[in-house]
C-alpha atoms as one frame of an Amber mdcrd trajectory, in Angstrom:
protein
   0.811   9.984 -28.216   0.821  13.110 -26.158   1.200  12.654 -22.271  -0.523
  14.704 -19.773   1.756  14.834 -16.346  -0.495  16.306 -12.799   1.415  16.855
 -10.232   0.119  16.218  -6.702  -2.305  14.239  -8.116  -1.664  10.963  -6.143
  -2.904   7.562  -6.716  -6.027   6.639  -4.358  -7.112   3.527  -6.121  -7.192
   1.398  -9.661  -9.229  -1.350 -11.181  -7.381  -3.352 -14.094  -9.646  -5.299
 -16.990  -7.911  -7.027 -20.008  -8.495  -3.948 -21.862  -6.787  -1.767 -19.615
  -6.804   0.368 -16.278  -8.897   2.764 -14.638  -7.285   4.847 -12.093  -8.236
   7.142  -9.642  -6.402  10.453  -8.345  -6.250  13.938  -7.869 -10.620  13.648
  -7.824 -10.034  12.501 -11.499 -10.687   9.100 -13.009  -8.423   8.169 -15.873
  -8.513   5.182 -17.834  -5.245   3.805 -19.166  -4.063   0.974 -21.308  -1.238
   0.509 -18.478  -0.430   1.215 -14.921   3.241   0.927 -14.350   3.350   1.763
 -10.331   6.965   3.361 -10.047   6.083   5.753  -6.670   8.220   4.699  -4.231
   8.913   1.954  -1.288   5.200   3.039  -0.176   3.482   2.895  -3.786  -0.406
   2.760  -3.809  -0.187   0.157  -6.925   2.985  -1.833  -5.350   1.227  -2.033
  -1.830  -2.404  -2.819  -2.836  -3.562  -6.530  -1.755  -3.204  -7.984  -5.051
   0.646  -8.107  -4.684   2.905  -9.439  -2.489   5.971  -7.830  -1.088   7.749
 -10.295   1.323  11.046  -9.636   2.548  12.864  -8.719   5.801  12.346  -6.361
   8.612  15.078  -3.730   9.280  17.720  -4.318  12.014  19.966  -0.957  11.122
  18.507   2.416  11.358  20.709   4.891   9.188  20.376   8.881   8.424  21.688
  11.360   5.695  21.848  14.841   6.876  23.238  18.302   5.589  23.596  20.440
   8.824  25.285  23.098  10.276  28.146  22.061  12.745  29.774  24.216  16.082
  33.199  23.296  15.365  33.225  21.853  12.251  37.417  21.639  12.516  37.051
  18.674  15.537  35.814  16.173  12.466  38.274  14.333  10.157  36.626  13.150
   6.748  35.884   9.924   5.716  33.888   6.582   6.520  34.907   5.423  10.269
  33.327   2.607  12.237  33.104   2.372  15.873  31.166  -0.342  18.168  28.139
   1.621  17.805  27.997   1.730  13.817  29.342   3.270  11.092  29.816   7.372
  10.463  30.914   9.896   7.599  31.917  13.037   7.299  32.101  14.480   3.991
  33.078  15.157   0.677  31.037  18.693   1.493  31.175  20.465   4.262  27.954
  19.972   6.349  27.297  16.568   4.909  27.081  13.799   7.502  25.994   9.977
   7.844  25.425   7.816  10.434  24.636   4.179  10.840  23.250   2.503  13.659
  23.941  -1.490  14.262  21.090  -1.550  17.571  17.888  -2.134  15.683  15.332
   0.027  13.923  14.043   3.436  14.424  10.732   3.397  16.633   8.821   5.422
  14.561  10.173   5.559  10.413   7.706   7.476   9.747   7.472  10.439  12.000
   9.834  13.588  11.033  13.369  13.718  12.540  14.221  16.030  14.829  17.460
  17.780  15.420  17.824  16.063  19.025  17.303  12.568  17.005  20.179  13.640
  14.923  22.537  14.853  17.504  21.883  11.722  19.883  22.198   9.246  16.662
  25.700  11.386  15.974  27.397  11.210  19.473  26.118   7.622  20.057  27.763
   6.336  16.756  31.262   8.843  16.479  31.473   9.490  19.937  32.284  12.833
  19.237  31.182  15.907  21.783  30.880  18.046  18.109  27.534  19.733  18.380
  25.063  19.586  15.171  23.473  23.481  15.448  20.883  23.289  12.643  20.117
  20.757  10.019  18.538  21.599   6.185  17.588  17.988   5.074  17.570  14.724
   6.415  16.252  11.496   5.875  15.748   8.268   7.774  16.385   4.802   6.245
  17.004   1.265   6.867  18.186  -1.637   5.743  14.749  -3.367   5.139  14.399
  -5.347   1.913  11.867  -6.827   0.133  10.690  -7.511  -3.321   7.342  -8.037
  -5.120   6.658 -11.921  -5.971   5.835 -10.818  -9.612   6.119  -7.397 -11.385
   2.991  -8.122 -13.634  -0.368  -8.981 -12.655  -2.691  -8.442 -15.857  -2.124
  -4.228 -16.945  -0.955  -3.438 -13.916   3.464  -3.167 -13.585   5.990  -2.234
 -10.690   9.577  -0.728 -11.533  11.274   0.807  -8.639  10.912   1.175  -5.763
   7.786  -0.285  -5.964   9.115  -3.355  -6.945  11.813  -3.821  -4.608  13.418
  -1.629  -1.845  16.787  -1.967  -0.758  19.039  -0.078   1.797  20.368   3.021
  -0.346  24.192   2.164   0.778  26.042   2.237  -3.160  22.479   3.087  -5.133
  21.648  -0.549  -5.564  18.026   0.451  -5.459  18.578   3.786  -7.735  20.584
   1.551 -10.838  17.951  -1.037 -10.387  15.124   1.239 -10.663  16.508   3.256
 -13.773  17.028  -0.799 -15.004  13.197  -1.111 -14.999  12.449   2.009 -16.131
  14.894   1.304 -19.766  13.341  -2.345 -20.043   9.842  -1.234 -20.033  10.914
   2.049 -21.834  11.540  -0.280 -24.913   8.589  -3.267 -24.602   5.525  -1.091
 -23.312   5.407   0.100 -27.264   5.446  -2.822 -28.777   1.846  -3.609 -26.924
């Protein structure tokens, strides 16, 4: 079987029949003998009405950031927790984390800002070290929640899709990769 991959084609909508799936993206309509929805904690397949993704709202808001830092020699390395939360500094230079115990962000979804970061780092470390620049960073909490079934007819979640998880220790990477090597081997057999 030979695979065509499109990139940047996302996933706008899908019908499933006992015969198979008909999708829609990218302005093209495919039809598929599967779906298996693996696009994230915001998956078009894994979100659509016909499952249900119960779990619990966030109460931690946490961020991952590679930045530039004015005084970079004020920092000591490692995983230190104050009243506020929880911090890191470290392994790599630039590389910091911090984790707030006071709720969610306001807004997940909009784009974080450099004056986001710097108030999230001073509130949590306490430290007057000034963030200059950042290259990456990403938002997160500590929401969970997991799909009431992972089959409905054609139609599969793996991932993300599936279940979301804070990404503290991977839990939601190794459990993803787990879905993706059980329906590696039984999607074949159909």
């Amino acid at each position: 079987m030979q695979v065509e991959i499109q990139r940047g084609a996302a996933l706008t909508d899908f019908s499933a029949d006992c015969d198979g799936v008909t999708l829609h993206a990218g302005g093209t309509t495919v039809r598929s003998s599967w779906l298996v929805g693996c696009d994230g904690g915001r998956s078009t397949s894994g979100n659509s009405p016909v499952f249900e993704f119960p779990g619990t709202d966030p109460e931690i808001t946490g961020y991952a950031v590679m930045v530039e830092i004015a005084e970079p020699e004020k920092l000591s390395s490692g995983w230190k927790r104050t009243a506020k939360g929880a911090y890191v500094n470290g392994p790599m230079p630039g590389r910091i984390l911090t984790v707030e115990f006071d709720g969610p962000p306001e807004d997940r979804e909009a784009r974080a800002t450099l004056e986001e970061l710097q108030t999230s780092w001073r509130k949590v470390s306490r430290s007057d070290v000034t963030l200059t620049a950042f290259h990456a960073a990403t938002r997160w909490t500590d929401n969970a929640r997991q799909a009431t079934t992972y089959r409905l007819g054609r139609v599969l979640l793996a991932g993300d899709a599936a279940h979301v998880h804070a990404p503290i220790g991977g839990e939601g990477l190794n459990v993803g990769i787990g879905d993706a090597i059980n329906l590696g081997w039984k999607l074949p057999q159909q």
